[in-house]
ZADO-507380 format. One record per residue: residue in three letters; x, y, z of N, C-alpha, C, CB in turn. Coordinates in nm, 3 decimals. Glycine has a CB too. Layout:
<atoms>
   bami       n_u       n_v       n_w      ca_u      ca_v      ca_w       c_u       c_v       c_w      cb_u      cb_v      cb_w
    ALA         X         Y         Z         X         Y         Z         X         Y         Z         X         Y         Z
...
</atoms>
This chain:
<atoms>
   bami       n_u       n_v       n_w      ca_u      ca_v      ca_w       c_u       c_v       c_w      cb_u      cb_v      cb_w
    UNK     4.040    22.249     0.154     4.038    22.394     0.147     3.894    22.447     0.154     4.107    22.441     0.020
    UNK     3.793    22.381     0.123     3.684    22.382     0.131     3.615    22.407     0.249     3.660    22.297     0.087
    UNK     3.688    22.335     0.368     3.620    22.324     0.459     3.683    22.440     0.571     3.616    22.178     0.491
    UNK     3.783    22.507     0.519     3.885    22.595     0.543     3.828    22.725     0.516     4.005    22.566     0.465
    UNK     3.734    22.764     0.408     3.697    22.823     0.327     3.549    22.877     0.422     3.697    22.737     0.191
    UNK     3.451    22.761     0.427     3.347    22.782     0.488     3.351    22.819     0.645     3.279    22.677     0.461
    UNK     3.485    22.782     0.718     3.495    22.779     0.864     3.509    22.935     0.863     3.626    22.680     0.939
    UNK     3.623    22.958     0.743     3.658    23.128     0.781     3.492    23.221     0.805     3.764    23.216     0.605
    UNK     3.470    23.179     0.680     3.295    23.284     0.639     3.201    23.263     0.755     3.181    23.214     0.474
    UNK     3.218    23.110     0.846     3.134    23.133     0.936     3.144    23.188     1.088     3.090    23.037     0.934
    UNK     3.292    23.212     1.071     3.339    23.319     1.222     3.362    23.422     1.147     3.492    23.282     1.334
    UNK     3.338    23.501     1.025     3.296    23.629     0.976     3.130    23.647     1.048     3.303    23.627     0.789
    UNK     3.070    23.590     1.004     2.934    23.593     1.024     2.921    23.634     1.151     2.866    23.473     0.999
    UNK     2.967    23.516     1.272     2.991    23.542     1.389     2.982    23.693     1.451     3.101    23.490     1.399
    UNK     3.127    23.713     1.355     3.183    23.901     1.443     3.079    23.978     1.295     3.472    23.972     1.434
    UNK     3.005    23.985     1.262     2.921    24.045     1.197     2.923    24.124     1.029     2.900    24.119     1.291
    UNK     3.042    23.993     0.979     3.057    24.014     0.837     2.999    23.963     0.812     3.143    24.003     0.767
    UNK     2.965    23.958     0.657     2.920    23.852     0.539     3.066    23.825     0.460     2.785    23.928     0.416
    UNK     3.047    23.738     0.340     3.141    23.660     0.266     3.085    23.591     0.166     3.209    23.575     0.342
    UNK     3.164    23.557     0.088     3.170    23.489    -0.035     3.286    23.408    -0.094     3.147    23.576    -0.117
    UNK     3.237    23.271    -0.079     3.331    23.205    -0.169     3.336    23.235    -0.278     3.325    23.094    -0.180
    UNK     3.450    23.231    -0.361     3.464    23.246    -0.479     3.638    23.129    -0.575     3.466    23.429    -0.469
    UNK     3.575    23.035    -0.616     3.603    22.907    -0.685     3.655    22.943    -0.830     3.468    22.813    -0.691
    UNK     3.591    22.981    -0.908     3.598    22.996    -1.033     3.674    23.183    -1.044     3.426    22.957    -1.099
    UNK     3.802    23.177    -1.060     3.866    23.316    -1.075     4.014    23.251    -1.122     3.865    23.425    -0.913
    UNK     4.085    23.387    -1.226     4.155    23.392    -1.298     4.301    23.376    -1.279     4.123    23.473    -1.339
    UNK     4.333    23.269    -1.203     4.432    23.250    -1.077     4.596    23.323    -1.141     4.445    23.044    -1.031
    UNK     4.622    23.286    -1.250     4.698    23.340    -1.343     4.724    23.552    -1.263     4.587    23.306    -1.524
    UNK     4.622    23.572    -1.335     4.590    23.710    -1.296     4.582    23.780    -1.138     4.465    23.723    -1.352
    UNK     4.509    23.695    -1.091     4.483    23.696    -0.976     4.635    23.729    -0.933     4.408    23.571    -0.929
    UNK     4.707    23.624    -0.918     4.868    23.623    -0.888     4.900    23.766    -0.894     4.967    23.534    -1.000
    UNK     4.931    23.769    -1.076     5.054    23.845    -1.087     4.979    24.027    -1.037     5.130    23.820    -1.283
    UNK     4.835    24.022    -1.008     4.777    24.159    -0.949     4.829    24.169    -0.792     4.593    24.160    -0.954
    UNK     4.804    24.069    -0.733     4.840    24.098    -0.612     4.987    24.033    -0.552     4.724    24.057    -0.538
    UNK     5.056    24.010    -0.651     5.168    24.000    -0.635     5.219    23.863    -0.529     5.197    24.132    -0.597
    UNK     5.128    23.751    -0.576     5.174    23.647    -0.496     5.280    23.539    -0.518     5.079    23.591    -0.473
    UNK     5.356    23.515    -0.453     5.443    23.421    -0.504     5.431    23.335    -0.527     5.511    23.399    -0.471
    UNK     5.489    23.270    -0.647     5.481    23.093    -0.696     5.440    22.991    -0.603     5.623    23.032    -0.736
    UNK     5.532    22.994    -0.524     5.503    22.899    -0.371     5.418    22.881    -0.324     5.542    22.923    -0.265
    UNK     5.276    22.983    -0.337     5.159    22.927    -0.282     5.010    22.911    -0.419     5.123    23.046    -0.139
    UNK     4.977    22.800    -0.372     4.900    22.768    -0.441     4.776    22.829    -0.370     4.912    22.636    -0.469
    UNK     4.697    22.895    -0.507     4.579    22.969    -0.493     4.472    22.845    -0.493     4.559    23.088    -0.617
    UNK     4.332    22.867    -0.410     4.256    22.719    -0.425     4.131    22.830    -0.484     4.221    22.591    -0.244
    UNK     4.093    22.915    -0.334     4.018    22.987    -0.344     4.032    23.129    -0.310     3.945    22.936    -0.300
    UNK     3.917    23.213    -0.349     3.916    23.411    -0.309     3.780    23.361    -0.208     3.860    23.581    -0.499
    UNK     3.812    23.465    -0.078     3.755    23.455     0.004     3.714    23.614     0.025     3.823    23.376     0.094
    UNK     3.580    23.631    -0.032     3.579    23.781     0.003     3.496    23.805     0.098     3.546    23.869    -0.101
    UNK     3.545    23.872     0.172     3.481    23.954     0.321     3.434    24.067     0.278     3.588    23.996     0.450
    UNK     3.345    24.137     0.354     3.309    24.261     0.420     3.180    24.289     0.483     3.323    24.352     0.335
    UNK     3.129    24.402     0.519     3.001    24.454     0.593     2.904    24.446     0.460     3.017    24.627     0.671
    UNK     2.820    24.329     0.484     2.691    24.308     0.408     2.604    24.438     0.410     2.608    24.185     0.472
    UNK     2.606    24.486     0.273     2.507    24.583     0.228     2.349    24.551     0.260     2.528    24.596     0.076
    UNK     2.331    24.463     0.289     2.212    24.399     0.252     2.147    24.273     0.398     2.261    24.315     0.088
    UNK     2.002    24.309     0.437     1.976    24.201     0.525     1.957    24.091     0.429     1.856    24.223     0.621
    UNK     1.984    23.942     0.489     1.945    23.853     0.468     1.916    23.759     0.560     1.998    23.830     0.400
    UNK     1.777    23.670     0.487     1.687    23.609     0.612     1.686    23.497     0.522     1.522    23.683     0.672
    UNK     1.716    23.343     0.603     1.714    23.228     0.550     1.512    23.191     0.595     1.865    23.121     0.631
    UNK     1.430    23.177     0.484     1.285    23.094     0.453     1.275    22.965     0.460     1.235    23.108     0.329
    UNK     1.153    22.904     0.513     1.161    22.773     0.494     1.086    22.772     0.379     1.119    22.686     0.603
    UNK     1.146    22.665     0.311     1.078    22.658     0.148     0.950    22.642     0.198     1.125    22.523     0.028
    UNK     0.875    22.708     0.067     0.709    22.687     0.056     0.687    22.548    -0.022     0.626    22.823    -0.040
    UNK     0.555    22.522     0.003     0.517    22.408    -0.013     0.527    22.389    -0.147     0.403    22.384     0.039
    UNK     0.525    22.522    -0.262     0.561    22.443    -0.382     0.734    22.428    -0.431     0.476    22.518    -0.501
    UNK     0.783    22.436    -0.349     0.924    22.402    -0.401     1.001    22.498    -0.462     0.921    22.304    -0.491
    UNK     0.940    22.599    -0.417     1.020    22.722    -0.497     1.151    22.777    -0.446     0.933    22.847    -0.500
    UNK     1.279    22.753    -0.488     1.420    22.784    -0.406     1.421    22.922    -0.478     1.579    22.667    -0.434
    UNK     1.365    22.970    -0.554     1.371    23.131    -0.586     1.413    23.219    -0.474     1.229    23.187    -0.628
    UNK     1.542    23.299    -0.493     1.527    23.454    -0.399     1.440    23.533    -0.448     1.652    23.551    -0.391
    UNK     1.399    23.618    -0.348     1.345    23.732    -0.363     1.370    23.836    -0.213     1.193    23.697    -0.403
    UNK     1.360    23.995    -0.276     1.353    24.126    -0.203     1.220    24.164    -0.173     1.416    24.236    -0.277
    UNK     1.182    24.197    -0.063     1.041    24.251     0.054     1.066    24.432    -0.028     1.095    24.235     0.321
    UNK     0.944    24.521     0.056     0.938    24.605    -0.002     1.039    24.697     0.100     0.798    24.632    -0.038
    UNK     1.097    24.620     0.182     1.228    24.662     0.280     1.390    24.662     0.236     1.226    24.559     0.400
    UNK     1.356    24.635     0.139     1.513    24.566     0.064     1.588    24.422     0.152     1.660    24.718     0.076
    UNK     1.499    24.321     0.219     1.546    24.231     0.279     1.540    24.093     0.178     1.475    24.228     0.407
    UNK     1.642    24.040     0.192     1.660    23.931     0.055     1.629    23.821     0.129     1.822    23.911    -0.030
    UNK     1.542    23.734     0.092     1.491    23.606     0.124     1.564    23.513     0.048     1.349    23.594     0.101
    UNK     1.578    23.368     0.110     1.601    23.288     0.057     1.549    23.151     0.126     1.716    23.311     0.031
    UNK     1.501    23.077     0.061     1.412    22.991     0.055     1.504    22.844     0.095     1.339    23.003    -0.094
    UNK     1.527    22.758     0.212     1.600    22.641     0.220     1.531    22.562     0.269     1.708    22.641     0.279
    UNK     1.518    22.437     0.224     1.471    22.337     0.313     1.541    22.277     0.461     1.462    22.237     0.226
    UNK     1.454    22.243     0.557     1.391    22.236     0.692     1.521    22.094     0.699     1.173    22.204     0.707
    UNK     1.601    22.099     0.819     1.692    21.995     0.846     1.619    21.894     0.872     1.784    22.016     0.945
    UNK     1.498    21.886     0.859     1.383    21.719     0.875     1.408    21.707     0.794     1.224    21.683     0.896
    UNK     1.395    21.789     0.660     1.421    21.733     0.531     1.533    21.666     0.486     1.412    21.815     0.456
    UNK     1.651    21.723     0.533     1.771    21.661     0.451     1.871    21.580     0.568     1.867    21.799     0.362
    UNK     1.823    21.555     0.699     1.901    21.451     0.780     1.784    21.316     0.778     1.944    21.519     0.958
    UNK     1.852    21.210     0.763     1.772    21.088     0.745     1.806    21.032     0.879     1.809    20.989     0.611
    UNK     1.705    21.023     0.960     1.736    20.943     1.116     1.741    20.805     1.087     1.611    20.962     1.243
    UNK     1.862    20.673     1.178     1.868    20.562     1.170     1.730    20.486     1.217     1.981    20.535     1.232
    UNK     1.670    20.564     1.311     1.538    20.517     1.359     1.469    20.492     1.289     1.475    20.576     1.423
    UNK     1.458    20.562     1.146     1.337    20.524     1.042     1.318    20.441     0.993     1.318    20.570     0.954
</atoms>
């Protein structure tokens, strides 16, 4: 469901939503609010819509700081390390 989860959010992105997984919710509640039937099992909330907000993926700085932060534009940074970093080639 996981991988079900991330495929949806990334053909949101695509046609020009944002999204949010959301894992940890009150499934109980959840149910009996939106009126779902027994029969299906809830895994995850998948929330969509038009991102309020730019966001720009950073390559981490050299001290390791995964901190977000907002520009004086209201653009939210976020700090990830560089796919050199986290794919290990067999060549090495």
């Amino acid at each position: 469901h996981g991988i079900v989860g991330q495929t949806i959010l990334l053909g949101a992105i695509e046609k020009g939503f944002g999204g949010c997984m959301i894992g940890a919710i009150n499934k109980k509640q959840l149910r009996q609010q939106l009126s779902i039937d027994e029969k299906y099992e809830i895994l995850l909330v998948l929330a969509l819509g038009v991102p309020a907000e730019r966001v720009v993926i950073d390559d981490l700085p050299e001290s390791g700081d995964t901190g977000y932060w907002r520009d004086e534009q209201s653009v939210h940074h976020v700090p990830k390390r560089s796919l050199d970093e986290l794919i290990i080639s067999q060549d090495e």
